[in-house]
N, C-alpha and C positions, 0 to 999 in steps of 0.2 A: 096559571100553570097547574095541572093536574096534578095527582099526590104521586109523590115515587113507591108509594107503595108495589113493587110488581107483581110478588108471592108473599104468602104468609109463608113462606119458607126464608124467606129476605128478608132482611134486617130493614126497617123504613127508616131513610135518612133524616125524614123530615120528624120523626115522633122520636128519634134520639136527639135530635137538637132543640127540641121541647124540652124531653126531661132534663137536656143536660143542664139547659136556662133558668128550670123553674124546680128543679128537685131540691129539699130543704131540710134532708136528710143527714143523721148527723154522719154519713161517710162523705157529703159532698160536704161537708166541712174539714174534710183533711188536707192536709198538703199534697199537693200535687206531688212533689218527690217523697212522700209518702208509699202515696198509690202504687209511684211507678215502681218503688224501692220492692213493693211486696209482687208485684207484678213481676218482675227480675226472680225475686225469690224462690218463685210459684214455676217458673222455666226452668230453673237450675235445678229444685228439687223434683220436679217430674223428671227429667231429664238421668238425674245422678242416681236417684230413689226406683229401680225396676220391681215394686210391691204392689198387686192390686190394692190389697189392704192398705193402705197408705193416698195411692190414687183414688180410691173409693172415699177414704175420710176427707181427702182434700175438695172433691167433688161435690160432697157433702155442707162443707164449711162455703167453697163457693156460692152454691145453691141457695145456703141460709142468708149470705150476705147481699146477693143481690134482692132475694125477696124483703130483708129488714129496710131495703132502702127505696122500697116502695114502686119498686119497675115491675113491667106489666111480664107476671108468671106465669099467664095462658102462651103469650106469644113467646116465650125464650121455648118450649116446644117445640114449634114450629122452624126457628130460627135456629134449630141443633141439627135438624134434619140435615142440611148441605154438611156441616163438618163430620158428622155421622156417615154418610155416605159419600165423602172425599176420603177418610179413615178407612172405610171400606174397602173402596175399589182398588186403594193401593197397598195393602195387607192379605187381602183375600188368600193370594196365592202364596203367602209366607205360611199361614196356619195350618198344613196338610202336613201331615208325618213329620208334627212335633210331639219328643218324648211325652208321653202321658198313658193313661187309661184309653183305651181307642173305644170312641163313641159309636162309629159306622164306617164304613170302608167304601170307598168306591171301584170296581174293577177298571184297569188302562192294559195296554197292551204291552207297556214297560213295566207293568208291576201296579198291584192297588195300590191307593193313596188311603189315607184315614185320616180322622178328625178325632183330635185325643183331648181331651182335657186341659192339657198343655196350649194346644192350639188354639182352645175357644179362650182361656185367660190371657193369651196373648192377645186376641183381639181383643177382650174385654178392658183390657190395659191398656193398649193403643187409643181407644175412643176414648177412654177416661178421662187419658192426658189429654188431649185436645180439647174435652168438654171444659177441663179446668181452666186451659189459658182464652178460650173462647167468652167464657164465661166471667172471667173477671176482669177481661178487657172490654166485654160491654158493659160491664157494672164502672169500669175507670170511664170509659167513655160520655156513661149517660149520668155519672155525676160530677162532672168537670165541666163549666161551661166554655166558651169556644176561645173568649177571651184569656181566659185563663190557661186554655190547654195549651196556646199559640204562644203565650210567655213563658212557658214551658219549655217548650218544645225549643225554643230559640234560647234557652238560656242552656238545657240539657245538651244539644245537640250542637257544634260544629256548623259554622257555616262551608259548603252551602246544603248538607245534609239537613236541615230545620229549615229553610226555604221550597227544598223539593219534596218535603214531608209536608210541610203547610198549602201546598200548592196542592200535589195528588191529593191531600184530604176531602180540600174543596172541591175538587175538582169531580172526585168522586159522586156528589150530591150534583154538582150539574151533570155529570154522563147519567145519571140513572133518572136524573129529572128530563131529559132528551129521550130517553129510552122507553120512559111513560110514557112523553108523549106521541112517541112515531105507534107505540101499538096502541095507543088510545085513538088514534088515527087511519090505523089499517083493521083495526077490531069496525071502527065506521061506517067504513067503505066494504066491512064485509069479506076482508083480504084473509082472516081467519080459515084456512081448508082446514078439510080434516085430512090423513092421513100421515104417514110417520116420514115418508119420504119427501112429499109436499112441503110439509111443516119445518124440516130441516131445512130446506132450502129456501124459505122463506125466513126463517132466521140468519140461515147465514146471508142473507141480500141484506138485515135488516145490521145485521151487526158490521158488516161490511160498509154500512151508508154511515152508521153510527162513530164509526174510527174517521173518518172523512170528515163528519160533521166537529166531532171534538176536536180534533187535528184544527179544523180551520177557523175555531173555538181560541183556542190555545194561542195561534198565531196573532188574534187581533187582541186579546186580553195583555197577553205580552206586549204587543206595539205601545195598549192605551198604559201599562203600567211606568214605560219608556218614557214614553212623552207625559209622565206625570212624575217626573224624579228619579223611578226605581232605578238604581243603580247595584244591584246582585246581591240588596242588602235589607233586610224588614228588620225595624224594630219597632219592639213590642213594650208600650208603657203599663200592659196593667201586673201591675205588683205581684211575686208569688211568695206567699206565705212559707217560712222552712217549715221544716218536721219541727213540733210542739215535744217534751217532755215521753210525754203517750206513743207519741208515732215512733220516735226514737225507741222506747223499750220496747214494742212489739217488734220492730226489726230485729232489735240483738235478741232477742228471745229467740225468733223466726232463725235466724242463723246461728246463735249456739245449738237448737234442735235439729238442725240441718246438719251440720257439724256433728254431733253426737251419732246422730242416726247414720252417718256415712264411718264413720272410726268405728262404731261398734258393729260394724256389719250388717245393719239395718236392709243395707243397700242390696242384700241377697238373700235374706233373712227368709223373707218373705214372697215373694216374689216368685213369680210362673215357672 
């Protein structure tokens, strides 16, 4: 089977399930309700905290922590671009004639628009937060290996919510492994046009055949897991380690400075 690699913009299913196997790093030694605990933390305080300064330091601390654990720092580049410009296109039109210093004006026939100061740190803030939780979900992901994340997940989660999350996981790595292979297939035969209208429409044939194919994926995976027991129900034997002493203090740290920072007004302080 080809590599699901399909852009250096896309995260490769198959080179996070490497490192997640083989990383030896001392954060894939933590507890998985560790991770997730600070993962939780990291939403809540982007979320409650509106400071670039603060988005900026967290961004920052992400940054260091994924690189201390040895994951590959040319490709999180690459792999920022989609959240980057998914941030983009749904902000774009909130950052015009927000309070600030006005950068440049555009004339409209309702009136100019301007881009203030205000406007670009509101974008600037926007991507922040995404780059953070994007970012330390692939650092939780590429140092948890599968076994462990699946005992997780079934012990965190409610059935059947830990079944339909362990399932899309998977399932994930076989749609984009299908999806390698049909354009390694049609790149073959030479199916590649150029042109932007063409090319549309060849993707959407392609992703159209692609929901078909997973669809009728799904249905026999389900039969064979039927007729081997599965009753609405997975469990997962391998052991999960709790929070150690360590992991325990850096959370109540993590949320008494959460806490602080929201009581003393942090939460406006600074902020666009």
């Amino acid at each position: 089977m080809p590599g699901t690699a399909l852009s250096s913009h896309v995260p490769d299913p198959d080179l996070i399930s490497y490192l997640a196997e083989r990383n030896t790093s001392w954060f894939s030694r933590a507890s998985p309700w560790t991770k997730a605990g600070v993962l939780v933390w990291l939403v809540v305080a982007v979320t409650v905290i509106p400071s670039l300064l603060v988005t900026g330091l967290l961004l920052s601390v992400v940054i260091a922590l994924y690189a201390s654990c040895g994951l590959p720092v040319r490709r999180l580049a690459g792999w920022c671009v989609m959240p980057v410009v998914f941030v983009v296109s749904l902000v774009i039109l909130m950052i015009w004639s927000v309070p600030g210093a006005v950068l440049f004006s555009l004339p409209f026939p309702g009136g100019p628009v301007s881009l203030t100061t205000g406007g670009l740190s509101l974008l600037f803030l926007l991507v922040g937060k995404a780059l953070v939780t994007v970012i330390y979900s692939l650092t939780f992901i590429m140092t948890t290996p599968m076994a462990e994340l699946s005992a997780f997940v079934s012990r965190a989660l409610p059935s059947p919510a830990d079944q339909i999350f362990l399932l899309a996981y998977r399932f994930l790595f076989v749609t984009l492994a299908t999806l390698a292979a049909m354009l390694t297939a049609i790149r073959a035969r030479g199916g590649l046009v150029s042109g932007v209208v063409s090319q549309t429409r060849l993707m959407a044939e392609v992703f159209g055949l692609l929901f078909i194919r997973s669809f009728e994926r799904s249905e026999r995976v389900m039969k064979a897991m039927q007729s081997r027991g599965y009753r609405h129900d997975l469990i997962a034997a391998t052991p999960v380690t709790w929070p150690g002493p360590g992991g325990i203090a850096v959370l109540a740290i993590a949320c008494c400075a959460l806490g602080a920072a929201v009581a003393s007004g942090a939460a406006g302080g600074a902020g666009i």
